[in-house]
N, C-alpha and C positions, 0 to 999 in steps of 0.2 A: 260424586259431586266434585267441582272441579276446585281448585285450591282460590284461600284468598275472596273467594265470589260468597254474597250470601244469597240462598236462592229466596223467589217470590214467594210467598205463600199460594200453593195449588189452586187456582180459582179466585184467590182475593178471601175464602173461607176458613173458618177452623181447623180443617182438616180430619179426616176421617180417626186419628188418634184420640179425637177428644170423645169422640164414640165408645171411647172403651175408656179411658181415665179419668174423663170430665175434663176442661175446657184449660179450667185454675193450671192443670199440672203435663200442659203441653206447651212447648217455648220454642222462639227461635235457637237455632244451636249455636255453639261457641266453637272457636278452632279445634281440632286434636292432632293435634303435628301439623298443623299448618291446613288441615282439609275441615273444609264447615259443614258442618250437615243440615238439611235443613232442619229438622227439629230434635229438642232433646224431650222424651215425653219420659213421663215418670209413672210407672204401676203402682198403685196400693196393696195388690194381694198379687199371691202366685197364680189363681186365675187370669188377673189382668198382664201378665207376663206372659202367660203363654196366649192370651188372644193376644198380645201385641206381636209376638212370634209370629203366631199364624198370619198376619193379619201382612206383615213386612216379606213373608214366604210367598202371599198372593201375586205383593207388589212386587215382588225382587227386588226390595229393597234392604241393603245391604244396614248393619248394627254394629255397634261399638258399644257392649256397657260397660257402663261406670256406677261407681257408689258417693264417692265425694271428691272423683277426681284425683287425686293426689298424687296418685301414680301413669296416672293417663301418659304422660312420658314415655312409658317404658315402653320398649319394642320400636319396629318398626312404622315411619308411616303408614297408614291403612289407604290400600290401591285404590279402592273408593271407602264412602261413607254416604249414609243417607242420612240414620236415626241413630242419635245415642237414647238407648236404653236406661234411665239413673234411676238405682234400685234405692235412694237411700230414702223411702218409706218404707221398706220392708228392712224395718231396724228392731225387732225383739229378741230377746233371748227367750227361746220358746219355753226350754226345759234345763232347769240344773239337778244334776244327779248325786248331791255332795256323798253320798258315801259310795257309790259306785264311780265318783272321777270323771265323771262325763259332765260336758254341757252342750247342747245344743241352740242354733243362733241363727238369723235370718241374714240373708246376704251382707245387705246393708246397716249391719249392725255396728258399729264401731269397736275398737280395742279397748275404747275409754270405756263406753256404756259395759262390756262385757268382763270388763277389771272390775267394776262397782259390785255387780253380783258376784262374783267370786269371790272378794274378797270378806265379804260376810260371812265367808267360808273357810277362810282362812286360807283360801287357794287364788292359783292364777295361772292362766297360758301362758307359757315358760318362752314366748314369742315375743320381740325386739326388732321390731322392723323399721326404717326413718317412718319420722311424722307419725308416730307407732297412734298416738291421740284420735288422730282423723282416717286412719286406715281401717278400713273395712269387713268387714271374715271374704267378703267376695271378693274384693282385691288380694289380700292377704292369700289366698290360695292361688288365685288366676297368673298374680305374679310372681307365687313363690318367695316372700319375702324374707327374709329373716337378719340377725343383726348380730352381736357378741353373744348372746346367748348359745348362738349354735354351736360353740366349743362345748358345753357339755350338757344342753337339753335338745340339741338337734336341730332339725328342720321341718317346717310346714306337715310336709310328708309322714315325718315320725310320729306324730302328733292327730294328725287326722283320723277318726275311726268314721266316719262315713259321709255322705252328700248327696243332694238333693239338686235334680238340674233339668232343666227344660231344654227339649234337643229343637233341631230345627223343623219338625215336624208340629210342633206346640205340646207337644206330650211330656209330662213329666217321671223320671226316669230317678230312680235310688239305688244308691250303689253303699256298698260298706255296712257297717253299723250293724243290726239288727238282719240286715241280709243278708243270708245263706249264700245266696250265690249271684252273683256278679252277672249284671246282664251282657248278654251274647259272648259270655264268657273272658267279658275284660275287667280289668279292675278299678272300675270306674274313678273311684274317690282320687288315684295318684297319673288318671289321664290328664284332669281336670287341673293338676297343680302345675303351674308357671307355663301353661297353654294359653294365658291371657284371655279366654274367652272366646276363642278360635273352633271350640268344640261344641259350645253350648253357654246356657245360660247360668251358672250357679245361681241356686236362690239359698238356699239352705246347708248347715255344716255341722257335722258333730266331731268334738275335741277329746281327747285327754283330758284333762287337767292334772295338776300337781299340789302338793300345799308349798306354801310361799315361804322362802326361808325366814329368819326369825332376824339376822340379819346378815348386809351387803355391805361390803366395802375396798379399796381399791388401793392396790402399792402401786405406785407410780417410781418409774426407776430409770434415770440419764444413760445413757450409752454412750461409747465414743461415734459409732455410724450405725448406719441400718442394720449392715450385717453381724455387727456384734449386739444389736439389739435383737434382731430372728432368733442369732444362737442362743440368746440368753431364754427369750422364750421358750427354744426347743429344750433349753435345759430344764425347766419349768414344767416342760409336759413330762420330764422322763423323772421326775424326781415324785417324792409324797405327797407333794402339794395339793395333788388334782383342784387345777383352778376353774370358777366357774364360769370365766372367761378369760380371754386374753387375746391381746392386743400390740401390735407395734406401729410406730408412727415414725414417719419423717417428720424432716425439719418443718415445722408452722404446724402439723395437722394435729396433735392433740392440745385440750384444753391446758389442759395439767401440766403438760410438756415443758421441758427445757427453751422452748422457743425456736432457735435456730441447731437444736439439735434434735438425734433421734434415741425413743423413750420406748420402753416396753412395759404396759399397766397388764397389771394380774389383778384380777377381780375375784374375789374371797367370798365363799355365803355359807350360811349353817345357824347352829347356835353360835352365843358370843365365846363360847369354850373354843368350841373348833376354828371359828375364825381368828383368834387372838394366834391358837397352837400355829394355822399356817398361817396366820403372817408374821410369826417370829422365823418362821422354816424360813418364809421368802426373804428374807431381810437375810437373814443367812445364806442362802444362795448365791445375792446381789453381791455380800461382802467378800463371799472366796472367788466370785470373780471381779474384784475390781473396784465394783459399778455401787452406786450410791443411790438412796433412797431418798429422791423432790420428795414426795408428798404420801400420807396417807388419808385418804378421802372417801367420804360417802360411796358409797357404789354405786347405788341406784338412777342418781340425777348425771353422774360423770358418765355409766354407760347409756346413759341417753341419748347423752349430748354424743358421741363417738358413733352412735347407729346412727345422729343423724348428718354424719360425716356424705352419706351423700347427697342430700342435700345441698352440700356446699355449692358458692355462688362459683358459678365457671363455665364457659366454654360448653365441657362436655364434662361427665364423671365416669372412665371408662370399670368396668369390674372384670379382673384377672383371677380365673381360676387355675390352682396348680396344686403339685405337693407339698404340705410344711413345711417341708427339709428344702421346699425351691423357691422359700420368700425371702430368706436374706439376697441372693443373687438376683432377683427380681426386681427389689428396690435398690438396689447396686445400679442395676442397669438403669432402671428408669431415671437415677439423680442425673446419672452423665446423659442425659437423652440431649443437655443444652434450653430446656425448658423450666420453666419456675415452677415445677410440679409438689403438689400436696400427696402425698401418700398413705394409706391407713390400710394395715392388713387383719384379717381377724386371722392369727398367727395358727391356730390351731387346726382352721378347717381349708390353710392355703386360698383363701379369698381375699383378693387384694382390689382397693378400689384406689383411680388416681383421679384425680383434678386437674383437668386441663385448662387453664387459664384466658388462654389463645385460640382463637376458633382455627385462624390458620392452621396451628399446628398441633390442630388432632388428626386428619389424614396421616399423617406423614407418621406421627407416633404409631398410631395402627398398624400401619405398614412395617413401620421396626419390631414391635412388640408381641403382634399376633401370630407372628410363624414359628417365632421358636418355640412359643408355649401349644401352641397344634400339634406342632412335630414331635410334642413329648405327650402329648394327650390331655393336654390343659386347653383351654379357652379366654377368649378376649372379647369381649361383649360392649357396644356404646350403652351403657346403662340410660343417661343422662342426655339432652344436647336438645340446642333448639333445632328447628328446622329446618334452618341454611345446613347447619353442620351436618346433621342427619343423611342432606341432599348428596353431601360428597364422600362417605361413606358408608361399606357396610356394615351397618346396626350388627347383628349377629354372626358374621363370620363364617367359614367352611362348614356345615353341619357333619360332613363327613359319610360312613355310609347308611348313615341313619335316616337320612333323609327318605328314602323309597318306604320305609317303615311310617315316617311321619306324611307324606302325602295319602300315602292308605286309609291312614285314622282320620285323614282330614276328610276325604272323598266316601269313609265309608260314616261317619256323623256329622257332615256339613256337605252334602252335595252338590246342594245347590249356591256354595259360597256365602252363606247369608251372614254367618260371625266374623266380625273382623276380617277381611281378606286383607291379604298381606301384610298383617301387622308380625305376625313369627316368622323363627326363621326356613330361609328359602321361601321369603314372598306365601308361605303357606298363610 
């Protein structure tokens, strides 16, 4: 579908979708980077996903799904588009397993709805991703999401024990979990994570769980610059503290923040015993170097608001992956870039996310900032950006020699190009 155009309705009729979902929950589509589709239809069950499968494989008509949207941003333009796919009636948590730590959830189930049952449990998905409320278990894998947490509960990935997904063929396909072995010998559950939807449908996910600390709370701590803020974090990582997240900010980007300068928040959880013991530790850390103690704060609502740092209103929101030890220099470079850029790295896992202000000059930052982190084996990704900005640069960057490996997996579970084309990288 060509950009900007909304197409006719086929014939002036329903459309043959509403043959499978009923009429109510087939709609004209909305933009997705700037390409309209003609419809957004919505399944009720995992049958009706995979006829709609089937049904878009006849047409070659090419899919984009979604659960509530929220992340649709991410990635690349999609080459074409026909049908968004929006799974968010397949919203239950099927099964919670409180003494065995499992739960399992339908695509479109949200974080909110899936925090409520657990927490009855005294548990919860140790996952923080932006807009974490309105984000989906299908998004939440497809994109990979994750937020401050990841300093010391991990990633998507660590977290996943299996998946449920409908391939291009309309067949539904389980991987992980309860099964023995992996179909055609891949491992399906960590293909599926931050493929965006490129391989197959997610419907269904089974988690981990954890029990939820008893409580959270956060030292917020002035620096004289970024880099003496990183260091103070790496000293943080290498000391008794073990914090359950942490965080460094340039000038303007934390809440809690000094304002026009750069802050390093350690996030504390446990009992109130433990927590108290490290936050006297950290308060002691800050004093032999220097550095003085803004604020101590709630944890829970402050790393929130910091996961939803990307979010923030701009340009573009680029995200830089590196090593710990290469975010003080990181944000060094990026303050002198000559740009009014916003900074926030989750300090621990070298993931650094910037705010571009100026549409102009995201190209050109790219262009500064993406090679030297390649050349050391880091990455620079457009997270964010509308779709003028999107237009003039590349979303994903050099894949490197992984790419012949990721064409493979595209060509041997999408053939026929029907999931997103060209929304990953290298146009896959």
């Amino acid at each position: 579908m060509r950009r900007d155009a909304r197409p006719a309705p086929a014939g002036g009729h329903v459309t043959p979708w509403a043959d499978i979902v009923g009429a109510e929950h087939v709609a004209p589509g909305a933009p997705v980077d700037g390409v309209v589709p003609a419809w957004v239809v919505r399944p009720g069950s995992v049958a009706e996903v995979q006829e709609c499968v089937r049904a878009a494989a006849r047409a070659r008509a090419s899919l984009v799904v979604q659960g509530l949207g929220a992340h649709l941003s991410v990635g690349a333009p999609p080459a074409r588009l026909d049908v968004v796919l929006g799974l968010d009636r397949l919203a239950r948590v099927i099964d919670h397993q409180a003494g065995d730590m499992t739960v399992t959830a339908q695509a479109g189930c949200t974080l909110a709805a899936l925090a409520e049952t657990l927490a009855q449990s005294g548990q919860w998905l140790p996952l923080d991703p932006p807009c974490a409320d309105v984000t989906t278990i299908g998004g939440l894998v497809a994109a990979n999401l994750s937020g401050p947490l990841r300093a010391s509960q991990g990633r998507v990935r660590d977290l996943l024990l299996g998946i449920r997904v409908v391939g291009a063929d309309g067949a539904l396909v389980a991987g992980g979990g309860r099964v023995v072995k992996n179909v055609a010998g891949y491992d399906l559950p960590k293909l599926h994570v931050g493929a965006l939807g490129t391989l197959g449908v997610i419907v269904e996910a089974t988690f981990k769980v954890r029990p939820r600390p008893a409580c959270e709370e956060a030292v917020v701590i002035a620096a004289r610059s970024v880099e003496a803020a990183a260091e103070t974090a790496l000293g943080v990582m290498a000391s008794e503290v073990a914090p359950f997240w942490l965080e460094v900010g340039g000038p303007g980007a934390l809440p809690e923040g000094p304002g026009d300068g750069a802050a390093v928040v350690i996030g504390l959880a446990g009992i109130a015993e433990e927590v108290a013991h490290a936050r006297a530790r950290t308060l002691d850390l800050a004093r032999a170097r220097g550095l003085r103690a803004i604020s101590v704060a709630d944890g829970a609502p402050l790393r929130t608001r910091l996961a939803d740092f990307a979010l923030e209103p701009a340009a573009a929101v680029l995200r830089a992956a590196m090593l710990p030890t290469e975010v003080g220099e990181f944000l060094a470079r990026a303050s002198r870039s000559g740009t009014a850029l916003r900074c926030l790295a989750h300090a621990a896992s070298g993931v650094v996310r910037v705010a571009v202000p100026e549409a102009r000059a995201v190209a050109g930052l790219v262009a500064a900032l993406r090679p030297g982190l390649q050349a050391r084996g880091g990455s620079l990704v457009v997270e964010r950006a509308t779709p003028d900005v999107k237009a003039q640069v590349d979303v994903w960057g050099d894949p490197g020699e992984g790419v012949a490996l990721m064409r493979g997996l595209k060509a041997a579970f999408d053939p026929g190009g029907l999931f997103a084309p060209g929304r990953f990288v290298a146009g896959i």
